[in-house]
C-alpha positions as CSV (number, residue, x, y, z in Angstrom):
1,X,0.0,-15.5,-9.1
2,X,-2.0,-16.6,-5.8
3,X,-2.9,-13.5,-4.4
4,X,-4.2,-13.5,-0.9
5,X,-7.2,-11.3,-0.1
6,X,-6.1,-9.6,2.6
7,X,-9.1,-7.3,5.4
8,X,-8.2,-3.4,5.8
9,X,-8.1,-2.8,10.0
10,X,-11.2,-1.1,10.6
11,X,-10.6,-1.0,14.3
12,X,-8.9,1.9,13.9
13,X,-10.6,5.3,12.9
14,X,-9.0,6.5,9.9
15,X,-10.5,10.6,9.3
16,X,-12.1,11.1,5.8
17,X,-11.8,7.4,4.9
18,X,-14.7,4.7,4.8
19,X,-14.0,1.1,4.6
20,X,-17.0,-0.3,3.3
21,X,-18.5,-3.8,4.0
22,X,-17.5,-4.8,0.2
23,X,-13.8,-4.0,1.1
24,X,-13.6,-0.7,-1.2
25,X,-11.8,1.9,0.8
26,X,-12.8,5.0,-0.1
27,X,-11.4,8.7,1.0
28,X,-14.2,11.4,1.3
29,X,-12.1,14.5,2.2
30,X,-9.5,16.1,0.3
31,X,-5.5,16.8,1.3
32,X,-3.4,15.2,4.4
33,X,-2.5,11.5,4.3
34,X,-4.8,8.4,5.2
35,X,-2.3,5.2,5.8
36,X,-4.5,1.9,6.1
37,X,-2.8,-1.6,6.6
38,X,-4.3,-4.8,6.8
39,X,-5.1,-6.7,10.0
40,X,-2.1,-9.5,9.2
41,X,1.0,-9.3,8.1
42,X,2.6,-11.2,5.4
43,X,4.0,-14.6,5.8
44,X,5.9,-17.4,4.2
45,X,2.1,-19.0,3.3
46,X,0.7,-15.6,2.3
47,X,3.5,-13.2,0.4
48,X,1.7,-12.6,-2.4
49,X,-1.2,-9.7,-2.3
50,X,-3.1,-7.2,-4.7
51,X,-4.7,-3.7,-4.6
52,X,-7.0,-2.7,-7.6
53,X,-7.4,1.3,-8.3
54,X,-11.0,2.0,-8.3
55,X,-10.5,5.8,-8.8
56,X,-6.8,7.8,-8.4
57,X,-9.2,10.8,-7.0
58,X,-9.3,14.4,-8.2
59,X,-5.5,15.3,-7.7
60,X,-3.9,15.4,-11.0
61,X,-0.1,15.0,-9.3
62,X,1.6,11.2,-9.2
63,X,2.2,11.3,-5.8
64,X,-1.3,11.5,-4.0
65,X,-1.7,7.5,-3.9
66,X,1.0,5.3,-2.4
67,X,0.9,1.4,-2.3
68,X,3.6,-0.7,-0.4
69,X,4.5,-2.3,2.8
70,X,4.4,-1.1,6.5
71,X,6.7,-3.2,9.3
72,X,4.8,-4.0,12.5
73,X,6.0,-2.1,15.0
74,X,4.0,1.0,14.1
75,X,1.7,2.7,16.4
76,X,-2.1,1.9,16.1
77,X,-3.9,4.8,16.3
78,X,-4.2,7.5,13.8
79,X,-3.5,10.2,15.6
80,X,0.1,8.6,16.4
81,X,0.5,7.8,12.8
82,X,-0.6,11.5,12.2
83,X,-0.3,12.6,8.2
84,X,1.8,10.8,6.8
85,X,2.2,8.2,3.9
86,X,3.8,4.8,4.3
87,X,7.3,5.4,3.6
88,X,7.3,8.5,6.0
89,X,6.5,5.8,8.8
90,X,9.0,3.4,7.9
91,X,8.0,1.4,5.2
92,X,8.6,1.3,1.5
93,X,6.0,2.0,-1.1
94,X,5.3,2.8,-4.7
95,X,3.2,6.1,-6.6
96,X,0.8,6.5,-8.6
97,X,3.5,8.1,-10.6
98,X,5.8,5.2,-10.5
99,X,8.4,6.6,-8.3
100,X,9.5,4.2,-5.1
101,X,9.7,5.5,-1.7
102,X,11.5,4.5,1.4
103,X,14.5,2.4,1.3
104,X,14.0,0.6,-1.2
105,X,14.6,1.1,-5.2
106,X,12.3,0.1,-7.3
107,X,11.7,-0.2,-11.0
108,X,9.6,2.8,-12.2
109,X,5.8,1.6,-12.3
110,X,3.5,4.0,-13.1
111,X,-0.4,3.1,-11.8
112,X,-3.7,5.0,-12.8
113,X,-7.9,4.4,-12.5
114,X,-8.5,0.5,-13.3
115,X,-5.0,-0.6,-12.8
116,X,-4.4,-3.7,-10.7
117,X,-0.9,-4.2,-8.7
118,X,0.0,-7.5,-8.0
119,X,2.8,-7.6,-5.1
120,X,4.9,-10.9,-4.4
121,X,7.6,-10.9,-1.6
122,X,10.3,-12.9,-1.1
123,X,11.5,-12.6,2.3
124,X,14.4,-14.9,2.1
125,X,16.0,-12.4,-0.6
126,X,14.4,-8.8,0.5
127,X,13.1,-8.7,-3.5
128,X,9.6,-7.8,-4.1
129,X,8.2,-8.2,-7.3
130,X,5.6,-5.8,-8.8
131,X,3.2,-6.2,-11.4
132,X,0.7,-3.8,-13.0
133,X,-1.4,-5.3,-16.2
134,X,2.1,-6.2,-19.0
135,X,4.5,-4.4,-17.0
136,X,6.9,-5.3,-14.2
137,X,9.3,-3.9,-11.3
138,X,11.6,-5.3,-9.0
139,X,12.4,-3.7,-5.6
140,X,14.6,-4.9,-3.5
141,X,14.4,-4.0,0.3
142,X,17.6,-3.6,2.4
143,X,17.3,-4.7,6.1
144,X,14.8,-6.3,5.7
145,X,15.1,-10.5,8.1
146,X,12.9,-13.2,7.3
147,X,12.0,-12.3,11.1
148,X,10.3,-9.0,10.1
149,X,6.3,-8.7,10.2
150,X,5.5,-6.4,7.4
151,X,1.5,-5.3,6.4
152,X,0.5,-4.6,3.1
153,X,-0.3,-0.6,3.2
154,X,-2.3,1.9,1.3
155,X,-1.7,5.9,1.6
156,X,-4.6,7.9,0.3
157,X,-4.5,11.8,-0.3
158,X,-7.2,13.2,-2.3
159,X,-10.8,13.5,-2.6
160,X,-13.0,10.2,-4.3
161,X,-9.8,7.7,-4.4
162,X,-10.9,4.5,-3.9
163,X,-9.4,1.1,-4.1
164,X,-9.7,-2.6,-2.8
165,X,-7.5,-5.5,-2.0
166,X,-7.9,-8.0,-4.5
């Protein structure tokens, strides 16, 4: 797979959360939601993006790291996005756990420390396919139009998570 190396918006203060110069995002306080998305949205020329797991943090639940997709649309500051993961503002995502959220059903794909997730959408059929090291999901997201802008997203809860786009 091509993936596309996709920025993190800085321009946006994101509480607890540093987005370093090498790209690692990293969250430095413990409990409430972070959502990050990139500064572009998918496209036809660039559907195809990754997020590698640095660290899952100190929380021992499956739910405390989410990775999917956020439609444009949203608002830009944090505190209009308030706490809340990506699938609580409208868009789809995946846990640590391997549970899907959202809309959209997924194949369970469970993610830890080290993993890599490699995300390919195909807007023409609403299908996004997910891959982590041997193992692969399909989602499919209803309602979503090849007209739709959609931002590749990360949701961070706990303390010394840390990931990157890849």
């Amino acid at each position: 797979m091509g993936l596309q190396v996709f920025e993190i918006d800085v321009t946006t203060p994101h509480p607890g959360v540093v987005v370093g110069e090498n790209g690692i995002i990293s969250r430095e306080t413990n409990g409430g939601w972070v959502t990050l998305r990139t500064t572009r949205p998918l496209s036809v020329d660039q559907r195809q993006w990754g997020v590698k797991i640095l660290d899952q943090g100190e929380g021992n639940d499956g739910s405390g790291l989410m990775v999917g997709l956020l439609p444009r649309g949203l608002p830009q500051t944090v505190s209009s996005m308030g706490s809340k993961y990506i699938s609580e503002l409208g868009g789809w995502c995946i846990s640590r756990a391997g549970e899907s959220y959202g809309t959209w059903k997924c194949d369970r794909l469970p993610f830890a420390t080290g993993s890599v997730l490699e995300f390919d959408l195909d807007m023409s059929t609403k299908t996004l396919y997910v891959v982590c090291g041997k193992d692969r999901a399909v989602a499919h997201l209803p309602g979503l139009t090849e007209d739709d802008a959609v931002y590749p997203a990360v949701s961070m809860y706990y303390l010394n998570q840390k990931v990157t786009f890849v």
